[in-house]
C-alpha positions, 0 to 999 in steps of 0.5 A: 426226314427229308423232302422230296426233291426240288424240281430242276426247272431250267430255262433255254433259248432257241432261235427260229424263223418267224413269218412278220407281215408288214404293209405298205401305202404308196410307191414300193417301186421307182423313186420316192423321196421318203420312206416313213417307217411306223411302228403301231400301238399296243393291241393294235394291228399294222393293217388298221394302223397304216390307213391312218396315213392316207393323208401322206400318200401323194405318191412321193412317199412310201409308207410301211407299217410293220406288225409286231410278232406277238397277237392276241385276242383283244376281248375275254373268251366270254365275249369272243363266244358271241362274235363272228370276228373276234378284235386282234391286237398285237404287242411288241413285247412284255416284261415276260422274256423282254430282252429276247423280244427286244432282240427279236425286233430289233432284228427284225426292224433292221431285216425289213429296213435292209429289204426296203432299201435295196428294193429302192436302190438307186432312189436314195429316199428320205427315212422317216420312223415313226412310233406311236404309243408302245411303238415309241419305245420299239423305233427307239431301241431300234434306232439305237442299234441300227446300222441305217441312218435316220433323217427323222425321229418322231416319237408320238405319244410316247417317250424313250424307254429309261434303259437308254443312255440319252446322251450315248443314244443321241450321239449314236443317231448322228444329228437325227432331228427328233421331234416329240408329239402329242395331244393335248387330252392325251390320256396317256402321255399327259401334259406333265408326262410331255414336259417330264420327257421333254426336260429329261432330253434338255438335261442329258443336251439332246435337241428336240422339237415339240408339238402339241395338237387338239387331240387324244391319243390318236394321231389326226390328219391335221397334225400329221399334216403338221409334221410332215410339212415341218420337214420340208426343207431339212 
């Protein structure tokens, strides 16, 4: 005797218009030099995130921090009962329809980048991107993509997603200096872990710049400090 039918589930795609948000420390007008694009951590917010740059902000850089498309409550429901303002995080994608999250910001990137620059035409600033953490990841795949050229890579915290051909991805960055941090109690990008990325780009010929700081997995104004003044002159 025969079962009942299978059922015919069948996935589909639709793309549509999403509202992002992003925010900016310094000069969004007139001629800054550079423009510093940081991309946030898993479970974190581009409001908070960016008020970690403050110590960049002298007036001749514009930083923007965009905020990933997907938010979601940092505690469990049994704890956001008791809480006048429940923690928002936001992610920049899971492995539950990867491909179309990675699609959606990358596009996305790439919009935010084309607005920028033409607000600033004329200015001709420096571009710097930045990822932290999960956000390594996303500057990454953008960069890989992008159609605009990067004068600085920094990638914080975190390394370059496997998928990605190291020494097709370096060519396609056209000579784009990269530079790796982390600290030194990183708890997640560990010692082992920064050497590990660190000997996979000198295997596949990729120049890179290390540096270490006293610190976890947070980016301290000393070190950001560091970096910054490491560019002068590039």
């Amino acid at each position: 005797m025969n079962g009942p039918p299978e059922p015919s589930i069948t996935a589909h795609e639709i793309v549509v218009s999403r509202t992002a948000r992003y925010f900016t420390l310094g000069p969004t007008h007139g001629f800054p030099r550079e423009i510093w694009l940081v991309c946030h951590g898993y479970g974190q917010l581009a409001s908070r995130f960016i008020a970690q740059f403050v110590e960049l902000d002298d007036g001749t850089r514009l930083v923007v921090a965009p905020e990933a498309l997907s938010r979601f409550y940092l505690d469990p429901i049994s704890e956001r009962r008791t809480q006048r303002d429940p923690r928002v995080g936001a992610t920049w994608m899971t492995r539950e329809h990867r491909l179309g999250e990675i699609t959606d910001y990358v596009s996305y990137l790439e919009q935010l980048t084309g607005e920028l620059k033409h607000r600033l035409m004329g200015a001709a600033p420096r571009l710097v991107v930045l990822g932290f953490s999960q956000g390594t990841a996303t500057v990454c795949r953008w960069a890989d993509a992008s159609a605009y050229h990067v004068d600085e890579l920094v990638l914080w915290g975190g390394g370059i997603p496997p998928e990605l051909d190291l020494s097709a991805w370096s060519e396609r960055l056209r000579g784009t200096p990269l530079t790796l941090v982390a600290g030194d109690a990183d708890e997640f990008m560990t010692s082992a872990a920064f050497a590990s990325e660190a000997e996979r780009l000198s295997a596949a010929g990729v120049a890179h710049t290390l540096q270490r700081y006293a610190g976890k997995h947070e980016i301290t104004p000393e070190a950001l400090e560091t970096l910054a003044a490491s560019f002068a002159g590039r």
